[in-house]
BADRENDREN-907316 format. One record per residue (C-alpha): z, y, x. Coordinates in steps of 0.05 Angstrom, whole numbers, padded with zeros to 5 digits, always signed. Example, Ala and Ser with C-alpha at 12.3 -4.5 7.8 and 13.67 -1.06 7.14 Angstrom:
<atoms>
+00156-00090+00246
+00143-00021+00273
</atoms>
This chain:
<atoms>
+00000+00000+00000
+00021+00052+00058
-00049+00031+00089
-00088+00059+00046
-00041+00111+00018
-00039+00077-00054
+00033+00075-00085
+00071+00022-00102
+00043+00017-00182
-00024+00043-00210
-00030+00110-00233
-00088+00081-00277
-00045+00060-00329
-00103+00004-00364
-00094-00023-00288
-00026-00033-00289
-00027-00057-00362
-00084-00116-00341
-00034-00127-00280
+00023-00150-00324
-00025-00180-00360
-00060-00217-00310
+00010-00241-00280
+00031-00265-00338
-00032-00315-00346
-00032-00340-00269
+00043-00340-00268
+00043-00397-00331
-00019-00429-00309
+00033-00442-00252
+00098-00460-00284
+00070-00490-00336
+00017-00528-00303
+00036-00540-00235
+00104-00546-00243
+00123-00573-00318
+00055-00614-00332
+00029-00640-00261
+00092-00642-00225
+00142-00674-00278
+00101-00696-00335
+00140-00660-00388
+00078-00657-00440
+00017-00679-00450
-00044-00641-00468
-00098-00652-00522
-00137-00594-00500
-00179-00609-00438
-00204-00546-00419
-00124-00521-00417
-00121-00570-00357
-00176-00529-00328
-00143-00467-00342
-00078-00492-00308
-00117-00517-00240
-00166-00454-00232
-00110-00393-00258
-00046-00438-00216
-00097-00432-00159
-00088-00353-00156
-00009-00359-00132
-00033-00380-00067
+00011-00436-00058
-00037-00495-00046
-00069-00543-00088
-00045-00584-00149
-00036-00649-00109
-00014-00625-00042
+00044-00571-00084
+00068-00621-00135
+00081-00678-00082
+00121-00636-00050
+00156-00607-00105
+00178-00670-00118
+00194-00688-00052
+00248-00639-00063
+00271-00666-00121
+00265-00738-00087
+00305-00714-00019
+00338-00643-00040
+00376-00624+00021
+00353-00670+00064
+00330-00618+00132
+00277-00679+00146
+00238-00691+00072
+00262-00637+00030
+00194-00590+00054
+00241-00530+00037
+00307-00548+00052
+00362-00485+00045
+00398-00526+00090
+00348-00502+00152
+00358-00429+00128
+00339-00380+00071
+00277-00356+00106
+00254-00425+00107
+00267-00438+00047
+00238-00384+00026
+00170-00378+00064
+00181-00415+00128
+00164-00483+00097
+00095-00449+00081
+00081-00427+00152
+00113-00475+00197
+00073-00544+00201
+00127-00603+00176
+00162-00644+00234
+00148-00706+00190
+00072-00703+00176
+00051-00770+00168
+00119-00779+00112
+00091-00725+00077
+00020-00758+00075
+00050-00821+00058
+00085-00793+00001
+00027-00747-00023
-00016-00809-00034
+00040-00852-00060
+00054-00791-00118
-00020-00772-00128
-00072-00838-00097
-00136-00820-00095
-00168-00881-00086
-00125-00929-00133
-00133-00974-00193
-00091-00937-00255
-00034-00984-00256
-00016-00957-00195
-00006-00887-00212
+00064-00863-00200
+00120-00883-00235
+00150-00830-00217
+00095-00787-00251
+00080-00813-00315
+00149-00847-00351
+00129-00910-00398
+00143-00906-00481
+00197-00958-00474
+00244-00912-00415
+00221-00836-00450
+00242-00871-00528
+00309-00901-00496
+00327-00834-00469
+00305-00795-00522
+00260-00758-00486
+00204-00744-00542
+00212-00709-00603
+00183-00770-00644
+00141-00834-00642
+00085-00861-00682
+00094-00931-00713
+00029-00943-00748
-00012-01001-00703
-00065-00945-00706
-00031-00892-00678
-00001-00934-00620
-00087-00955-00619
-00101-00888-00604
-00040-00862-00558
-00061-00926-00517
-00134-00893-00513
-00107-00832-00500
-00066-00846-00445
-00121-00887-00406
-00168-00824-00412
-00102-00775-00388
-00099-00818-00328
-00167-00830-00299
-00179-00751-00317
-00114-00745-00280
-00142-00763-00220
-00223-00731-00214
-00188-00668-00235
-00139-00661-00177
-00198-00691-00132
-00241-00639-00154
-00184-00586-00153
-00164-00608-00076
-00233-00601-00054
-00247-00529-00096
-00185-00498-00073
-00209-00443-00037
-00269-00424-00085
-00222-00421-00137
-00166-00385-00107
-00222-00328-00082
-00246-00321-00151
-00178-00310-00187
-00154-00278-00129
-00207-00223-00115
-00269-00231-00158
-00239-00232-00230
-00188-00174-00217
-00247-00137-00175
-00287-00136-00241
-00245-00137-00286
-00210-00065-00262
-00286-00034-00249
-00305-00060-00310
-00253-00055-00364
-00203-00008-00334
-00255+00044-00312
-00223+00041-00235
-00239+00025-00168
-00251-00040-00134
-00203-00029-00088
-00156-00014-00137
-00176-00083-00171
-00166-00119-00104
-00089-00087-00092
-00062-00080-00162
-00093-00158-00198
-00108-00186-00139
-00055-00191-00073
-00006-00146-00097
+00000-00187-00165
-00005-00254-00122
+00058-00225-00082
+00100-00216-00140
+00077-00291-00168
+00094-00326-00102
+00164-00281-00099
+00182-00309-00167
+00167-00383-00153
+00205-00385-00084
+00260-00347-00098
+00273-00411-00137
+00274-00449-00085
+00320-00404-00031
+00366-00355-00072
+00379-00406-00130
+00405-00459-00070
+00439-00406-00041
+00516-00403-00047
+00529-00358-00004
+00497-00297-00033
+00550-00280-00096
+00500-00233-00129
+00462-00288-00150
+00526-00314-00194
+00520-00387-00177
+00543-00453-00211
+00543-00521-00223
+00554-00542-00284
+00516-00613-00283
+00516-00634-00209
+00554-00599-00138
+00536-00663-00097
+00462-00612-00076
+00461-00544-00070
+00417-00529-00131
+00454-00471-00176
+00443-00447-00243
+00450-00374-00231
+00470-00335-00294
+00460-00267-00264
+00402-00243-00314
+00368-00201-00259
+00356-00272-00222
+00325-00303-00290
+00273-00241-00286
+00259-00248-00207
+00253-00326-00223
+00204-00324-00287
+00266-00354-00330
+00270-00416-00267
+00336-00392-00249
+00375-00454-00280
+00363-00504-00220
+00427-00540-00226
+00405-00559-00302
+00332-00575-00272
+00350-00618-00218
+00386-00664-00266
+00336-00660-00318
+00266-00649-00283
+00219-00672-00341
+00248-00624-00398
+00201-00579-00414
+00253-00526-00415
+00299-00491-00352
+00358-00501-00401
+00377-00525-00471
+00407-00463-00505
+00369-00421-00545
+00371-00354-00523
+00351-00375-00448
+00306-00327-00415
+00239-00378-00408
+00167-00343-00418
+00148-00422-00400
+00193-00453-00456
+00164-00407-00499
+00084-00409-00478
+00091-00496-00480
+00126-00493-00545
+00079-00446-00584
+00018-00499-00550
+00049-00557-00584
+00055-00516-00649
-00015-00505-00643
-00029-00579-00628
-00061-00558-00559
+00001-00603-00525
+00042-00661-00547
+00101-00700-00530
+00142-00645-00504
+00205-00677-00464
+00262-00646-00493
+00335-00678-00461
+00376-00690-00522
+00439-00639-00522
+00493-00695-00526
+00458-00724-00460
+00470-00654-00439
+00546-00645-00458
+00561-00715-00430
+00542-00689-00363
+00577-00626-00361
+00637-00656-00384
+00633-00714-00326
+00619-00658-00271
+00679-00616-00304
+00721-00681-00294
+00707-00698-00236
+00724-00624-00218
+00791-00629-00251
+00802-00701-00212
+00794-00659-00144
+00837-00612-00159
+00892-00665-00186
+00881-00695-00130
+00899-00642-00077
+00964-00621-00124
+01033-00647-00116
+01048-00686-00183
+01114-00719-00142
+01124-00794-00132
+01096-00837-00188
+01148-00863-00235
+01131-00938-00231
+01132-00918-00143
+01214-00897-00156
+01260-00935-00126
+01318-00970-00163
+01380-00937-00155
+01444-00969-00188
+01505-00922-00215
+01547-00943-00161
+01493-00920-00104
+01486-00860-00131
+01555-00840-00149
+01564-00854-00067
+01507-00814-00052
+01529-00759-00096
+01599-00763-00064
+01581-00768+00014
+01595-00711+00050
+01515-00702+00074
+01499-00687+00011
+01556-00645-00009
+01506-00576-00022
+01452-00609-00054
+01449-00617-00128
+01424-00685-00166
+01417-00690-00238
+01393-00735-00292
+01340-00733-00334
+01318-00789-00379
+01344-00831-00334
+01299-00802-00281
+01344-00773-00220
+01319-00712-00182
+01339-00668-00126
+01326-00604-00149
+01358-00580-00089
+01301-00528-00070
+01295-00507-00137
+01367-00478-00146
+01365-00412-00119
+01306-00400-00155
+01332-00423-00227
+01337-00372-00279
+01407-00391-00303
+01439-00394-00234
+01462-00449-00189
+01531-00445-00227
+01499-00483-00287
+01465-00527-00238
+01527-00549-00202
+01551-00560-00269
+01502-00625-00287
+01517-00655-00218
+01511-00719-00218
+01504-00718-00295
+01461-00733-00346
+01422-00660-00362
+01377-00692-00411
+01394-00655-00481
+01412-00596-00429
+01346-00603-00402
+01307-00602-00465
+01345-00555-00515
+01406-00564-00511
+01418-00496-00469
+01336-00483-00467
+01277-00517-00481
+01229-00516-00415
+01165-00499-00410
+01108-00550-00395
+01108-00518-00328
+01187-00528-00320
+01168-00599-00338
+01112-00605-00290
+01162-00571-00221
+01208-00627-00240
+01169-00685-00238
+01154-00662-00158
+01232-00664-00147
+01247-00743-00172
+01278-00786-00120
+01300-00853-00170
+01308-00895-00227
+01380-00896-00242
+01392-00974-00260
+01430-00973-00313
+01400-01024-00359
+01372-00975-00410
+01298-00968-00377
+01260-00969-00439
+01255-00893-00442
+01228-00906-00371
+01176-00948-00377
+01149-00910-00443
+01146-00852-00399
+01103-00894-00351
+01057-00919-00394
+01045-00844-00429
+01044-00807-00352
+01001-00866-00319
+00969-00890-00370
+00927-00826-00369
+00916-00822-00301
+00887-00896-00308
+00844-00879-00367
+00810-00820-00317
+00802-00867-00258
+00764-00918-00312
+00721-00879-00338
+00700-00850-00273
+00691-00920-00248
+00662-00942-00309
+00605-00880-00305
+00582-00903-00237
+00528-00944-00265
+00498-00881-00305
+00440-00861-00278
+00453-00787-00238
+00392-00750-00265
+00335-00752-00321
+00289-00769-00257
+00324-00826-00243
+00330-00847-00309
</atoms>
């Protein structure tokens, strides 16, 4: 723009209108072609030429052909984090992440071959297309991953048809794509806007060339790798980052709105990690998602079909395991104090000598459902004073404890269970054991059915 003296937007206000305009087609030929269709199967399409339209217009973002992007797109999904097979691991940097990946030739070329042709063969009968690519009618009805099925014999006739034609059309048209890269990416790069802008807009070529053509294919290729670098960036607060389905990668749904504007509504990366073949970034309504909303009005106009929508309770069930297993890390680092059923047994008689011995003449034990602490270390801190402590030594504080003088809080409750020493053996441990039962029990019932979800499958991918 400083080069030649042009400013940062048009001053030709039909330009800058056909600019949004024109980034607004190439951008969804992109996210909704590359990414959603080619790269994660999340529709199908009735409409030919709209294949067409998303391998010529995706061509314009500058980011490589259909078969070459995609593999690695899901390379990343295959291997995120990994610094040797995710192509644009944050783990080697945010620049690389960013744009590195793009300029700097791959350590592991002949992986990236391998896995190209394994994702996309060229030369292959159709069983062998990727499973990875296309999911089978059995796995997408299981996991409710269509919005309906057909049951007539005809119907299943003609989706049968249908898919054999997807598939071998599949493959010329990435062929064709791969080896018409450059043509295309010149024409929707330079030629349209050129022509467009001295035809239509009544302005310059040059204009044409910054404004539609490299400026606009700037602000595309911004938006589609800031979702790869700032939304697996932790780091960088602005970006308000969680992970509300998954913290084991560093994919982050960021919920700052700016971010959902910078990232063409692709900010949710946590939710599209675990759920790569919905055809939306997130499952609420109100979700910033120009692609959501562009794929949805195609199916309403029976252009598309077969949208892959992740069913909300599938959703719920894994943010409620990830906030779980949250909660179990933080339980885990907390001092809950010595298991009940762990206790020792500690007759009357032992502790009436312990209470009496001269070492233990300033501490103060008490009582409490049969339970005996030390609450020692509490007792300078107690709100009553250590005069009404000294008064239960050795005693049982039990009606005390729990309304007799005051009824404790939870969190009164919760410091005493960290001061329990014993079991006083008395006979009477039926109060005891119900306590165990209620206090471990739960703690059991968590450590199930954690061990009991390590069979689910970890994302919609794997699934």
């Amino acid at each position: 723009m400083l080069y030649f003296n042009e400013s940062i937007l048009p001053e030709n206000q039909i330009t800058l209108y056909f600019t949004i305009v024109y980034f607004n087609i190439t951008m969804l030929a992109f996210t909704a072609g590359y990414h959603k269709y080619f790269a994660h199967n999340s529709y199908k399409i009735r409409f030919i030429p709209l294949k067409y339209y998303f391998a010529i217009f995706g061509s314009s973002c500058g980011l490589g052909a259909i078969r070459w992007w995609a593999s690695l797109h899901r390379a990343h999904h295959h291997f995120t984090d990994d610094t040797e097979r995710d192509p644009y691991s944050i783990k080697r940097g945010l620049l690389f992440s960013h744009y590195g990946w793009l300029l700097k030739k791959p350590k592991a070329v002949k992986f990236y071959d391998e896995f190209i042709e394994q994702e996309f063969p060229q030369n292959v009968d159709e069983a062998r297309i990727s499973q990875d690519f296309k999911l089978d009618k059995e796995q997408r009805e299981a996991f409710g991953l269509r919005d309906e099925f057909d049951n007539d014999s005809e119907d299943e006739e003609e989706d049968t048809e249908f898919k054999d034609t997807y598939d071998e059309n599949l493959k010329n048209l990435l062929n064709w794509q791969e080896r018409t890269y450059f043509f295309w990416f010149l024409i929707t790069t330079i030629v349209i806007p050129v022509v467009a802008t001295k035809l239509f807009c009544n302005d310059t070529a040059m204009h044409g060339l910054i404004y539609p053509g490299i400026f606009r294919m700037f602000l595309c290729q911004q938006s589609l790798l800031t979702t790869e670098s700032l939304c697996h960036l932790k780091q960088i607060q602005v970006t308000i980052p969680s992970q509300p389905f998954n913290d084991k990668n560093s994919s982050q749904d960021c919920q700052n709105p700016l971010m959902a504007l910078l990232t063409y509504g692709q900010s949710h990366q946590n939710y599209h990690h675990e759920f790569p073949h919905d055809y939306r970034s997130n499952n609420t309504y109100f979700t910033y998602d120009p692609t959501k909303w562009f794929i949805w009005t195609l199916d309403k106009l029976g252009i598309v079909c077969e949208l892959c929508r992740t069913p909300d309770n599938l959703v719920e069930h894994l943010r409620l395991q990830q906030q779980q297993q949250i909660l179990n890390r933080m339980r885990s680092q907390l001092n809950w104090g010595t298991p009940i059923s762990k206790l020792p047994l500690i007759t009357p008689q032992d502790f009436k000598r312990t209470i009496e011995s001269s070492s233990n003449k300033d501490r103060i034990y008490i009582v409490i459902q049969n339970i005996i602490h030390d609450i020692t270390p509490f007792m300078d801190q107690h709100p009553g004073g250590v005069q009404l402590l000294k008064a239960s030594h050795g005693k049982d504080a039990t009606r005390a404890f729990y309304g007799g003088v005051y009824g404790h809080s939870t969190a009164a409750i919760n410091l005493l269970a960290t001061m329990r020493i014993g079991i006083l053996d008395n006979g009477n441990d039926e109060e005891v054991w119900t306590r165990v039962v209620k206090e471990e029990g739960e703690v059991r019932e968590v450590s199930e059915s954690r061990g009991g979800g390590s069979n689910e499958y970890r994302t919609a991918e794997a699934a």
